[in-house]
C-alpha positions, 0 to 999 in steps of 0.5 A: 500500500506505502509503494502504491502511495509513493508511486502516485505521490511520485507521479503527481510531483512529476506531473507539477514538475512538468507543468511548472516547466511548461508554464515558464517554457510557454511564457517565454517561447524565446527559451527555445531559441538558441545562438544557432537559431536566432531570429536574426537569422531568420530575418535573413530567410525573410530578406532572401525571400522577398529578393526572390519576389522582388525580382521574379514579379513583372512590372505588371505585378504577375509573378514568374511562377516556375523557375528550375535550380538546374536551368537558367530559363523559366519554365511553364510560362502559361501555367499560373494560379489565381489562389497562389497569386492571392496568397502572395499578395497576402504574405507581401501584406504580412511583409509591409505590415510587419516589416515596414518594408520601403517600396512593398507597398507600390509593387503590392499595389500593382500586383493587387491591381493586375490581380483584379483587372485581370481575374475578379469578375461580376458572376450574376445577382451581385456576387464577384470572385476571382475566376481562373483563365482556363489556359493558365490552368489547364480548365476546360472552361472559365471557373470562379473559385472559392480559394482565390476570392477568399484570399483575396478578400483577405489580401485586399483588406487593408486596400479598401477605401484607397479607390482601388476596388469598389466597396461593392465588389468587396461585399460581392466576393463574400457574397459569392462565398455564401453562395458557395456554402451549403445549408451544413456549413459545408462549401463548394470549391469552384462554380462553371460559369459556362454550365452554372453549375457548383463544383463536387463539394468532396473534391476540397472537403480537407481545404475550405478553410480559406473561406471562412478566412476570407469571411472574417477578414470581411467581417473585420470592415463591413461587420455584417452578422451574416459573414461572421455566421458563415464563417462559423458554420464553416469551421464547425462542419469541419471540425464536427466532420472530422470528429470521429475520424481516425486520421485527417488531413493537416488543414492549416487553411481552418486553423488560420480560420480558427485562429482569426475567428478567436480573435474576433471580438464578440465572436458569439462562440459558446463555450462548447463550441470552442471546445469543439474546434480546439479539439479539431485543432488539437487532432490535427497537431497530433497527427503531425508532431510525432512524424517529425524527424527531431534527431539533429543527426538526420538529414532532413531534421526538422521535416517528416519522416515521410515528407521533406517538401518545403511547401508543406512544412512551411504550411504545416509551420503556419497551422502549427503557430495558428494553433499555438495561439488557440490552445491553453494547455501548456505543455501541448504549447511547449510542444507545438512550440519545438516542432515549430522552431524545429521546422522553421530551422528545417527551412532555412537550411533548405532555402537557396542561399546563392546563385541566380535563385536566391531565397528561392525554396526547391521542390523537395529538400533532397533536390541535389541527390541522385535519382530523384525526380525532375520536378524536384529541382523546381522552384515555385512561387506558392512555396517561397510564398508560404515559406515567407510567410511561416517565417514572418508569423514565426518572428512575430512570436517574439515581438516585445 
């Protein structure tokens, strides 16, 4: 009986221990950055990177979409994405707000405008969205997506008000993407506008987190319940979808929603609600972490075991530091925590770090071995993008 005491007494001091160290760990999140580590070298990564954009944007304001470290020429000159660009403008909006960078906001600016000029279009009874040239993008007909109208609302937020873009056109974006929603909160990825017709809601079950985004960036400037609403039907389909399922895909789109939406002031969440899309959150990090390869012995340190593509450890950096800020328990964070500076060191020793492509980011980390694929040679904009962007929220982190 005294051994079983001991054992339990035991326990529960480890457990305080633990959670005391946690405390301590989380309250000061810069415990887990070393010399080696240091944000100021970070902040290199996010100046190399925007050298990269800087001279890979035309003056138009289009990016040079694919470059090849092993080629001195562009390649898939047609091939362009609307919700990549909207991204990027996102992450230069980031770039400008954080950085304070001088001369970002004109060439955001022009690229905003070709963006617009080119891509957001009226589609019937009030509703705008960004539609896809079927040339660049290898459709059979023009269709409007969800994804880039919801990036770029986000993207266009703080430009309201300059002339840019007509109030209207802000409210027919988010009334485009409640058009998108079904009644359980679910949405549609794209709508043909040739047949009028929704695209198979199944096909981006695991990425409709951009919508409820681009609803509470809206929110933001025209506080109307309606957008607040759909946002939050959106992000409770998932998480309630998602519930009891073994294994789901690691949707940072819902958690930079999630995040955003916690962050709203008089947001309306119940408490059970809130429990509802932590737990969403929660499983998602779960089923990550423990694939990182964390033995700094190893090559690829800091990627998955079954995954070293920059592009997804950049977006799996932005879920995880979303989700950093949405949950109270302090050694999850401590975890979360590692994992991300982890990848965030993982980054920055993948990243181009001379030559022509400077601050560019391969296709796969394991670019320059034998035998693997051409395509992992390749150097596309959504992965500078999302690279740029993990490292700016992660600098953020330690702001005073």
């Amino acid at each position: 009986m005294e051994s079983f005491i001991f054992q339990i007494v035991y326990i529960a001091a480890v457990a305080v221990i633990a959670s005391i160290f946690a405390y301590f760990v989380t309250k000061d999140a810069k415990k887990f950055i070393g010399s080696e580590r240091s944000l100021s070298k970070i902040h290199n990564s996010i100046i190399y990177a925007l050298s990269y954009i800087n001279e890979n944007m035309m003056d138009n304001g289009r990016f040079v979409y694919i470059r090849n470290l092993k080629s001195k020429y562009t390649t898939n000159k047609k091939s362009y994405n609307t919700t990549n660009h909207a991204r990027m403008l996102y992450s230069l909006y980031l770039c400008e707000r954080e950085l304070n960078i001088q001369g970002l906001a004109e060439r955001r600016r022009t690229s905003a405008q070709y963006f617009v000029d080119k891509y957001v279009k009226p589609i019937g009874f009030g509703r705008y969205a960004a539609v896809s040239d079927p040339v660049e993008e290898n459709l059979k007909c023009e269709k409007a997506k969800l994804s880039s109208t919801a990036m770029a609302l986000v993207a266009f937020s703080d430009l309201r008000g300059q002339g840019f873009i007509a109030d209207e056109i802000f409210e027919g974006m988010g009334q485009f993407l409640l058009f998108m929603q079904k009644k359980n909160g679910q949405f549609y990825n794209y709508y043909d506008i040739e047949n009028g017709g929704v695209g198979d809601e199944s096909i981006n079950l695991n990425y409709t987190g951009d919508a409820p985004l681009g609803l509470l960036y809206l929110y933001e400037f025209n506080p109307k319940k309606k957008w607040l609403e759909g946002a939050i039907k959106g992000l409770m389909f998932l998480a309630n979808h998602r519930k009891n399922k073994k294994e789901v895909n690691f949707d940072y789109n819902s958690m930079l929603a999630t995040e955003k939406l916690f962050n709203t002031p008089d947001n309306g969440l119940t408490d059970e609600q809130k429990d509802i899309l932590r737990n969403h959150l929660i499983k998602m990090v779960e089923q990550v972490i423990p694939k990182q390869i964390v033995n700094k012995d190893e090559h690829y340190y800091g990627a998955l075991i079954d995954d070293i593509k920059p592009l997804n450890i950049a977006c799996i950096i932005e879920g995880l530091i979303a989700v950093y800020q949405c949950v109270e328990d302090d050694v999850l964070k401590m975890r979360i925590m590692k994992s991300i500076d982890t990848g965030i060191k993982f980054l920055r020793l993948v990243q181009i770090q001379k030559g022509p492509l400077k601050g560019g980011f391969p296709s796969s980390a394991d670019w320059k071995e034998l035998g693997v694929p051409k395509s992992a040679s390749i150097v596309k904009m959504d992965t500078v993008q999302h690279a740029l962007a993990a490292c700016i929220k992660f600098q953020n982190m330690f702001k005073e």
